[in-house]
C-alpha positions in Angstrom: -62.9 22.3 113.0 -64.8 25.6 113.2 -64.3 28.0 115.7 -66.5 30.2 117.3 -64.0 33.5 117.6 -61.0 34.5 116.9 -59.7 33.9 120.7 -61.4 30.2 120.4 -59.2 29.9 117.2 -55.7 31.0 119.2 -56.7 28.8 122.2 -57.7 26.1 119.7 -59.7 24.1 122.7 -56.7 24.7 125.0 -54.0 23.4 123.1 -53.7 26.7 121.7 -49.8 27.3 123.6 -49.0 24.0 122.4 -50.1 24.8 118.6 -48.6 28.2 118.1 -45.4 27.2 119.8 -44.4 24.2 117.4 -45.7 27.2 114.5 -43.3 29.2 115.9 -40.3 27.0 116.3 -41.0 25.6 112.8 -40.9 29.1 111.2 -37.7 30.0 113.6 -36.0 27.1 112.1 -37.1 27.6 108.3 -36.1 31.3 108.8 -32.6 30.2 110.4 -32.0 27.9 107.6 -32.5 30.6 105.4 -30.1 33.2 107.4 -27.6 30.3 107.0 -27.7 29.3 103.8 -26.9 33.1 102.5 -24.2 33.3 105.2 -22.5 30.3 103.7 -23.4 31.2 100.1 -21.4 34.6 100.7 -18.8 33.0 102.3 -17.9 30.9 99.3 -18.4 33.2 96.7 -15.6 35.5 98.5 -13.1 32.8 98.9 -14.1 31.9 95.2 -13.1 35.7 94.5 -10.2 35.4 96.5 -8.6 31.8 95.2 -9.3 33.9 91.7 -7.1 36.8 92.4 -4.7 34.6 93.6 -4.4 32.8 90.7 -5.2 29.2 92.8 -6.4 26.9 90.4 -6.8 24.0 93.2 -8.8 23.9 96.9 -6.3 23.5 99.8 -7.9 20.0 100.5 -6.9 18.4 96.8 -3.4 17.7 96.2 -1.5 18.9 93.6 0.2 16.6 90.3 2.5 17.2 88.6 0.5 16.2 85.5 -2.5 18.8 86.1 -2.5 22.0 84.0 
């Protein structure tokens, strides 16, 4: 579809509030995803660090045998 101007484009034949706000929630939700994946990666590397300087071989969710090493 061609548009005539630059302000026909953003109105985009009056659906132009309807257009740009699904944009705008889709790129709020691709950029949250993003915020939140980092946050999580971060927060397992440090308890990785932290189960390493404590010497924990094991998550607190896995029980323990007597048979592991």
């Amino acid at each position: 579809m061609a548009f005539t101007s630059f302000g026909a484009f953003l109105a985009m034949g009056g659906h132009g509030p309807y257009v740009w706000a699904a944009w705008g929630v889709t790129a709020l939700l691709m950029v949250a995803c993003i915020v939140h994946a980092r946050f999580e990666r971060r927060q397992l590397a440090s308890a990785v660090k932290r189960r390493a300087r404590r010497g924990d071989r094991h998550p607190p969710h896995q029980a323990r045998h007597a048979d592991d090493t």
